[in-house]
N, C-alpha and C positions, 0 to 999 in steps of 0.2 A: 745854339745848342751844339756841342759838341758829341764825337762821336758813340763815347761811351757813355753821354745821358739819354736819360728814358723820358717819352712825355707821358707824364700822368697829370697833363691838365684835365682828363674828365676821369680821374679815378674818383675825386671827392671832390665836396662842393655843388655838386648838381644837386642835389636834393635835403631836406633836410633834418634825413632821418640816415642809420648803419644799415638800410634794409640791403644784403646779398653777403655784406663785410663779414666776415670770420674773423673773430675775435677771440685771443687766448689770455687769461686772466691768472694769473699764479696768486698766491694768498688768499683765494679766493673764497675762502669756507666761513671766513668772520670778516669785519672792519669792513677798513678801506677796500679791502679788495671784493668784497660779498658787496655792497655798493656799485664799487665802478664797473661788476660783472652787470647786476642788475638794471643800471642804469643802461649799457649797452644792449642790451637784452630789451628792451623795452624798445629803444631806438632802432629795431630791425635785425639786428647782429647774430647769427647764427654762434652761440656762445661755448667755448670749451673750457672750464673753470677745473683748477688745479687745488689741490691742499692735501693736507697729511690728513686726516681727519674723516674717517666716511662716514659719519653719522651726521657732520656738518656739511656735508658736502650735499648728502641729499633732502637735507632741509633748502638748500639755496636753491635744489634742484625744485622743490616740491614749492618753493614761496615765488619760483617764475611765472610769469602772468602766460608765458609759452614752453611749460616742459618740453614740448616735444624737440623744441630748438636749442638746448642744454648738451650736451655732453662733457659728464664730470669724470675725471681722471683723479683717482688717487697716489697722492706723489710725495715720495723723499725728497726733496729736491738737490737734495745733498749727495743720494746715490745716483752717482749716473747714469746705471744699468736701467734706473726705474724712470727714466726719458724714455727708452726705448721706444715702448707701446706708443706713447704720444706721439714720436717723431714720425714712426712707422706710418701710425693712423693718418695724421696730417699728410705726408707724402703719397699716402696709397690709393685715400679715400676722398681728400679733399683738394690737393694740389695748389693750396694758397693760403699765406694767413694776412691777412691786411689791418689787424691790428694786433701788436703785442705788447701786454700790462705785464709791470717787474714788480709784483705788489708786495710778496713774501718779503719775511725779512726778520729777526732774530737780536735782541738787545740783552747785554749783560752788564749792570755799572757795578763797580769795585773801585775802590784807586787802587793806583798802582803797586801799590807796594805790595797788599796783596792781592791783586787779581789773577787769579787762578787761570793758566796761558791756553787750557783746550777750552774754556770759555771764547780766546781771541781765534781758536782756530773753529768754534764751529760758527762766528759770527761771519770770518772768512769767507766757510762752507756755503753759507746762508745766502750774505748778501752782496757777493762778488763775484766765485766764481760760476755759481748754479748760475746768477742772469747772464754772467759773462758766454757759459758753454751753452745754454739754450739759445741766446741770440745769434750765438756762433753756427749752430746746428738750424735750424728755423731760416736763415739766412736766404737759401735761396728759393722759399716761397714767400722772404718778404720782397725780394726784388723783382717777382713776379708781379707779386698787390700789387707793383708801387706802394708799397706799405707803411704802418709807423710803428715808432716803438716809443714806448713810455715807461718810462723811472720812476717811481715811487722814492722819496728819498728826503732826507731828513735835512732841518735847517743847521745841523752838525756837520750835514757835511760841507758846508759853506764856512765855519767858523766852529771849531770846538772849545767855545767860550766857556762851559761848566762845567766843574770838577766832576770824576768818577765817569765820566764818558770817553776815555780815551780809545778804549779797543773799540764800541761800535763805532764814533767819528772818524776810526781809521777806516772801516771798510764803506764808510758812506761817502767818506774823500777818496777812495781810490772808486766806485759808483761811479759818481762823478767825470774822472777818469777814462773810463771808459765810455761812457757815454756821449763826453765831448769828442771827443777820437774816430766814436762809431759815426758822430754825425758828419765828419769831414773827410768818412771814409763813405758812405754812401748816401750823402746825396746825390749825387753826379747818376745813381741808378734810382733817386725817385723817391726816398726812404726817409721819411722827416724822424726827428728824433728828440723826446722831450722830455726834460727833468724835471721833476713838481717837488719844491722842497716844503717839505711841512713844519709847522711847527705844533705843541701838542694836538692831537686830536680823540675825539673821544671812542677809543675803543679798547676794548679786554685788555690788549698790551700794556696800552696806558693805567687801565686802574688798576694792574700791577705793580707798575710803579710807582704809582702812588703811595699804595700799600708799603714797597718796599722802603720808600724814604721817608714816613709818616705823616705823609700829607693827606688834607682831605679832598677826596676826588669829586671834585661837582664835572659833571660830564656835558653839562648845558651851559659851562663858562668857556667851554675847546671848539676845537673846528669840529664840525661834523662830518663823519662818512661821506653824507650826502652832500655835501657842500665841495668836496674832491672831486667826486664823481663830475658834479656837473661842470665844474671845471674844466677835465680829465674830456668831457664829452665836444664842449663846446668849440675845444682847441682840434680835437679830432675832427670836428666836421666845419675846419675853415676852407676856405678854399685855395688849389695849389699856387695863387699869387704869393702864399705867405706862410711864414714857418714860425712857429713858438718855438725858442730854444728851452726855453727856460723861464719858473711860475714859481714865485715865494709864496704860501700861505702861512698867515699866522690867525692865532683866535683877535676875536675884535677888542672884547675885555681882556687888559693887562693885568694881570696877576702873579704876588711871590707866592700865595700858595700852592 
């Protein structure tokens, strides 16, 4: 070990549950991210769930099996003013985040020709620079944890093999991006870093899209929520011999509809 690493061989792994871990969850009020919250939450996690949405937000709170271990934060993620409170909170009150979820995230398909360009800047807004400045910010109570940070991210950003996906593919390749970067910039303080690329899965987003392209949405032929989640958990609570960098899911049944 050299001098600028940290041992966090008993941060994780001794047990096998999140009980003491602070865990911050963005997209947190529906899907994947009201899952991967709940899932944590259940495993011990003293839970801070983020989203736009306050009516959904205290349903997440009210369907925890431990409201009292919730704290939900209503957030832009887009304005950066509206971090503030969280950062503060975290630094004041709690002085560590030992897990953080990038679950938010924002889709627009158009082709190009005419895709309307503040669609590619609030995708930007969405799903690049808000994980990019909260991870930036949060930084040094994750290298306190020995902490982790997880990506929610899409199998577009691996390959933007379908038409009318070009603006979101771009900000799930640049994701990516940053993610790999972040990893080889701290682990040396202790900090694993994991990209979970998806392919459909079944939530509000998607049967949006469906809609938007007329297809029929069976939501029991996609990956499920809860099938990330546990994923999502099980990679968190490996122990520090080992690091997931990186987790492709796709649904089991192949399907053009």
């Amino acid at each position: 070990m050299t001098s600028d690493q940290v041992d966090c061989d008993q941060v994780d792994g001794r047990d096998r549950d999140l009980t003491g871990r602070v865990a911050l969850v963005t997209g947190a009020s529906r899907g994947i991210g009201r899952a991967i919250a709940l899932t944590l939450l259940r495993l011990g996690a003293r839970l801070f769930v983020v989203g736009r949405d306050r009516d959904s937000l205290d349903e997440v709170v009210a369907s925890a099996p431990r409201p009292s271990n919730v704290t939900s934060f209503q957030i832009n993620l887009t304005a950066e003013e509206d971090l503030q409170p969280l950062i503060r909170h975290l630094e004041t009150q709690v002085g560590k985040v030992d897990i953080l979820i990038h679950s938010a995230g924002a889709i627009h398909q158009d082709p190009m020709a005419r895709a309307d360009i503040a669609d590619l800047d609030l995708q930007y807004k969405t799903n690049v620079r808000a994980p990019y400045l909260l991870t930036q910010r949060l930084l040094p109570l994750l290298v306190t944890a020995c902490g982790q940070v997880v990506f929610i991210n899409s199998s577009v950003g691996l390959a933007a093999k379908r038409p009318e996906i070009g603006q979101y593919a771009a900000t799930k390749h640049a994701l990516k991006a940053i993610a790999d970067s972040l990893r080889e910039e701290v682990n040396p303080k202790g900090i694993r870093v994991l990209t979970v690329y998806l392919g459909r899965t079944a939530t509000p987003m998607q049967e949006s899209l469906y809609r938007q392209e007329g297809k029929v949405y069976q939501p029991e032929m996609l990956i499920q929520p809860e099938d990330v989640a546990s994923v999502v958990a099980h990679a968190l609570m490996l122990p520090r011999t080992a690091e997931v960098t990186d987790i492709s899911i796709r649904p089991m049944v192949k399907t053009s509809a």
